[in-house]
C-alpha positions in Angstrom: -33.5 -12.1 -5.6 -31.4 -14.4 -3.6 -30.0 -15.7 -7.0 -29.6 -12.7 -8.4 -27.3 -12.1 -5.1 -25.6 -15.2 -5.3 -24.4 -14.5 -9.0 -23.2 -11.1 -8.0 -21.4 -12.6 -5.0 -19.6 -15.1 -6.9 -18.7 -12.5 -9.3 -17.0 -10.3 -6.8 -15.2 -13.7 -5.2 -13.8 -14.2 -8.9 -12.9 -10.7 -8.9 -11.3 -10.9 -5.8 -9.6 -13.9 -6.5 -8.1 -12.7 -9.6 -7.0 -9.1 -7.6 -5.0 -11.4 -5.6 -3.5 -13.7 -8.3 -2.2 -10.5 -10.3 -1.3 -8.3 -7.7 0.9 -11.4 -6.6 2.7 -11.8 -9.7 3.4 -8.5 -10.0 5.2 -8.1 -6.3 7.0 -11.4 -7.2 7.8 -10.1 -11.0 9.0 -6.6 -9.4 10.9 -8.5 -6.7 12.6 -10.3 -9.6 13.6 -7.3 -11.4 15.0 -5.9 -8.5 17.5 -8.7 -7.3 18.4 -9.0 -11.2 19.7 -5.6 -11.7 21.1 -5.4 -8.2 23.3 -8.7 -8.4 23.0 -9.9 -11.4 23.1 -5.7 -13.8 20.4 -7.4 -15.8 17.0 -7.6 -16.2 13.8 -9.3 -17.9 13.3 -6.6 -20.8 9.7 -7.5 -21.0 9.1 -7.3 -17.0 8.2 -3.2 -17.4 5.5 -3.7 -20.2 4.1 -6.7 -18.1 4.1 -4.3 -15.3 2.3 -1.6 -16.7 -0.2 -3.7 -18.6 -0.9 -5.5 -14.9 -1.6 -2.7 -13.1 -4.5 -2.0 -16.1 -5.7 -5.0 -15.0 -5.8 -4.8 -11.3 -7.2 -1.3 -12.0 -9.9 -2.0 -14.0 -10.9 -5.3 -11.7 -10.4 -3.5 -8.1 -13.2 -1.4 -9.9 -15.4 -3.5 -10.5 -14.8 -5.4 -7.4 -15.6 -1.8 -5.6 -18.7 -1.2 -7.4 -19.6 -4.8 -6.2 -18.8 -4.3 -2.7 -21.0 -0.4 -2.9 -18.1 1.1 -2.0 -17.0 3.0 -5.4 -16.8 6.1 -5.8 -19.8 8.2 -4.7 -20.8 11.7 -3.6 -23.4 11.5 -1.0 -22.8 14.4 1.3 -26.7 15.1 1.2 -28.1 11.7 1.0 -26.9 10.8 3.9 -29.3 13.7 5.8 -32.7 12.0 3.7 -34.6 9.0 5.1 -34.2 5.5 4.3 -36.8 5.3 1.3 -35.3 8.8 -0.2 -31.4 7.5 -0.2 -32.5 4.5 -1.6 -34.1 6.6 -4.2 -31.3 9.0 -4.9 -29.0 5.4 -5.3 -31.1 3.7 -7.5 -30.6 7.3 -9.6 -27.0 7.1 -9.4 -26.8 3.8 -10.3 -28.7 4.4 -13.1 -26.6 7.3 -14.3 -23.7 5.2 -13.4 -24.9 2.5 -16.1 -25.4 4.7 -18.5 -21.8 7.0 -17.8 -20.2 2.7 -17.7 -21.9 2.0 -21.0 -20.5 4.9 -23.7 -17.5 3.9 -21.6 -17.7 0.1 -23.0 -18.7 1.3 -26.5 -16.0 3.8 -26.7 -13.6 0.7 -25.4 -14.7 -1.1 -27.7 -14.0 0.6 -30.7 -10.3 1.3 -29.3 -9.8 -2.6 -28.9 -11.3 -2.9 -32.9 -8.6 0.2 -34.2 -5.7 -1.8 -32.2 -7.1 -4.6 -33.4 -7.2 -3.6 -37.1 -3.5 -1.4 -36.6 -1.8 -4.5 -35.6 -0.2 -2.8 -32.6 2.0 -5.2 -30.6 3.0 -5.5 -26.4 6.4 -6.8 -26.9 7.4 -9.7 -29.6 4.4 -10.9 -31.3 2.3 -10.6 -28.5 -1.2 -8.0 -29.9 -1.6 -5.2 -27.1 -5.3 -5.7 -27.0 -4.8 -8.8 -25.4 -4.0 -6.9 -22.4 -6.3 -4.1 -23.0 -9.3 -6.2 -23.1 -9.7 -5.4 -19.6 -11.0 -1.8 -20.2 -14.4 -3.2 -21.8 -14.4 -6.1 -19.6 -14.1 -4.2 -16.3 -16.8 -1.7 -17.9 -18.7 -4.1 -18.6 -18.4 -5.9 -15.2 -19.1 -2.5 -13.4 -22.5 -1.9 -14.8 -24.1 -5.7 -14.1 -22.7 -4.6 -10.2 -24.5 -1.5 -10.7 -27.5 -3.1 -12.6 -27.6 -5.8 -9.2 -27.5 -2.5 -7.2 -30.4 -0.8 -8.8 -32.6 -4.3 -8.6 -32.2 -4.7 -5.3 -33.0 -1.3 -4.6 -36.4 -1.5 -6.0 -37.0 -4.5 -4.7 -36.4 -3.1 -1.6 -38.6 -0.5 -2.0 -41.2 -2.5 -3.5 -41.5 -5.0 -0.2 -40.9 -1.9 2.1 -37.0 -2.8 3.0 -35.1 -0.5 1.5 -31.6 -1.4 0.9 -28.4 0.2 2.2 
């Protein structure tokens, strides 16, 4: 269990890390922009689209880094009013439903990446817009191994009587 924790620890740092990383570049990038067409009355021409397509990514890995933390999103007005061992219950249930909801998600994100794959579709230049939308299955992907770590711990919980929060 402790391993299992560790992985999904790490996993969220990386997340984190990368949050950070592209959320910088985009402040500087927009900064960039900014001063260009104020002093300058020009401007990158690709600096939108790289926009746009970053805040896909930081989208998709705040996500994930929120269903790693517990603290996506979740309707619990009457779970809060059961006892320990029954909320732990009803999450391991939502999680569950979660996984399921994350993976016709994936598939379905899947098969958009093969079409823009197979159509050719370009970003700007010569650069393929799936590279940038490979996020969407990745961050699906990343959400239900948080949820997964969430349901195991759950049951383990239950199992040795320490239900988890």
């Amino acid at each position: 269990m402790k391993v299992l924790r560790w992985c999904d620890d790490r996993l969220g740092r990386l997340e984190g890390v990368l949050l950070i990383i592209l959320l910088s570049v985009m402040v500087l990038l927009a900064f960039v922009q900014v001063i260009l067409r104020n002093v300058f009355s020009e401007s990158l021409i690709w600096g939108e689209i790289l926009l746009r397509h970053l805040v896909l990514w930081i989208g998709f890995l705040g996500a994930a880094r929120a269903t790693g933390e517990g603290r996506h999103i979740s309707i619990d007005a009457f779970a809060r009013f059961l006892p320990t061992r029954s909320r732990t219950i009803v999450r391991v249930i939502t999680n569950a439903f979660a996984i399921v909801v994350c993976y016709f998600l994936l598939r379905a994100s899947l098969t958009f990446i093969g079409d823009e794959i197979d159509f050719g579709s370009v970003v700007y230049g010569e650069v393929p817009s799936w590279y940038s939308q490979i996020i969407i299955p990745v961050g699906f992907g990343l959400m239900m191994i948080h949820f997964a770590v969430r349901i195991v711990t759950g049951i383990h919980g239950l199992r040795t009587g320490v239900p988890q929060e």
